[in-house]
N, C-alpha and C positions, 0 to 999 in steps of 0.2 A: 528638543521639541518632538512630541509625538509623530511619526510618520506614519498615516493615513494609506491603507492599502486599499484602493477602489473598488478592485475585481482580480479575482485570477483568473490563470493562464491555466484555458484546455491542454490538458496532455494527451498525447496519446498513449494508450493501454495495449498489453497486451493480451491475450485470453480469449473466448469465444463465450455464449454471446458478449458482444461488445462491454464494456465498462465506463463510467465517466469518472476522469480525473481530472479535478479543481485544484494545482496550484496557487498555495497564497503567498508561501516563504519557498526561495529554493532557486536555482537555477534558472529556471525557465521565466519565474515571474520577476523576483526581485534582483537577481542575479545573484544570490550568497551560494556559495557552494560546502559552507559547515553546514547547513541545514535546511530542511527541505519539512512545509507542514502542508499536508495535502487533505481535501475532501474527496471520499471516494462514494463511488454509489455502483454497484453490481446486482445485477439482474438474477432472478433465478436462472441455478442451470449454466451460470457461469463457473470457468477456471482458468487457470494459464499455468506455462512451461514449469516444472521446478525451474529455482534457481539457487545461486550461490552467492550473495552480495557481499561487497566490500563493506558494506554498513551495516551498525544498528540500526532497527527499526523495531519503531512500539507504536502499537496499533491499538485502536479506541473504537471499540463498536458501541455505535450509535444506535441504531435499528437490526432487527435479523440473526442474522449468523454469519458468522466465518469460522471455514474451517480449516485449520492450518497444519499440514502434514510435514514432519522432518522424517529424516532417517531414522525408522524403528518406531515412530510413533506417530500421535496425530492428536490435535487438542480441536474441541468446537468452544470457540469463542463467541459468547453469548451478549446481548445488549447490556451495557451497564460492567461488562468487563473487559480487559485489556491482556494482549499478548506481546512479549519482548523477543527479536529474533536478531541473533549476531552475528558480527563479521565472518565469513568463512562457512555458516550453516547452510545446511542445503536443507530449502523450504518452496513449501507449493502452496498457494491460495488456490481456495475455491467456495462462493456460496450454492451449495447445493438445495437449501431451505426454501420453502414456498415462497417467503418474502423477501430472495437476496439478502442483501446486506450494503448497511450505511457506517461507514468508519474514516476515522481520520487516521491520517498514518504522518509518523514524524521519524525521519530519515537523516542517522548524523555518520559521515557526511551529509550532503545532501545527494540526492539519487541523481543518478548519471545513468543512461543508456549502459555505457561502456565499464557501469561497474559492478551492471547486475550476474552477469553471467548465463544467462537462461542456456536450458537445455534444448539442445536441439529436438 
C-alpha cells in the first residue's frame, strides 16, 4: 500500500544568508538512510563551506540559479536543468542570482551531517 508522506522535516543548513531545507525522504524524516529527497530554497546572496561528501547527489533546479564550483571549475545550473556531484568530489554551492534558487536535491546515500565533510 501507498505510504502517504504528510509533511517534511526542517533541516538545518548550512551557509549564510540562511537556506530552507524540506526533507521528505531521508533520515531525518522517514528514517531511510539509502536516500535522502529534499526541497531546497536559498535566498540571494547565499553560499556555504566547500565540501567533500560520501554521496551522490543530483540536483533539480526549480527556479533561479545554482552555481556549482569543483576543483578547477564551476557550472551555473539553470531552471529546468540538472547537476550530478560524486562521492569524494569537492564541491561548493552558492546562489548568487537576483532570484536565489529553488531545487530539489537527491542524495544516495542519504545525507548525514557526519558525511559531508565541509571545510572549515
Amino acid at each position: 500500500m501507498p505510504e502517504l508522506i504528510t509533511e517534511p522535516s526542517r533541516v538545518t543548513a548550512a551557509g549564510q544568508p540562511p537556506k530552507l531545507i524540506d526533507e521528505y525522504v531521508g533520515r531525518a524524516n522517514t528514517g531511510q538512510d539509502d536516500l535522502s529527497i529534499a526541497h531546497m530554497r536559498s535566498p540571494s546572496g547565499w553560499s556555504e563551506p566547500g565540501q567533500r561528501p560520501e554521496f551522490d547527489e543530483f540536483t533539480i533546479v526549480l527556479r533561479g540559479s545554482l552555481v556549482v564550483e569543483s576543483e578547477g571549475d564551476q557550472v551555473t545550473v539553470q531552471a529546468g536543468q540538472g547537476v550530478h556531484t560524486r562521492p569524494g568530489e569537492w564541491v561548493r554551492y552558492s546562489s548568487p542570482g537576483a532570484d536565489g534558487a529553488e531545487y530539489i536535491s537527491v542524495c544516495m546515500p542519504a545525507f548525514a551531517p557526519d558525511t559531508v565533510h565541509r571545510d572549515d
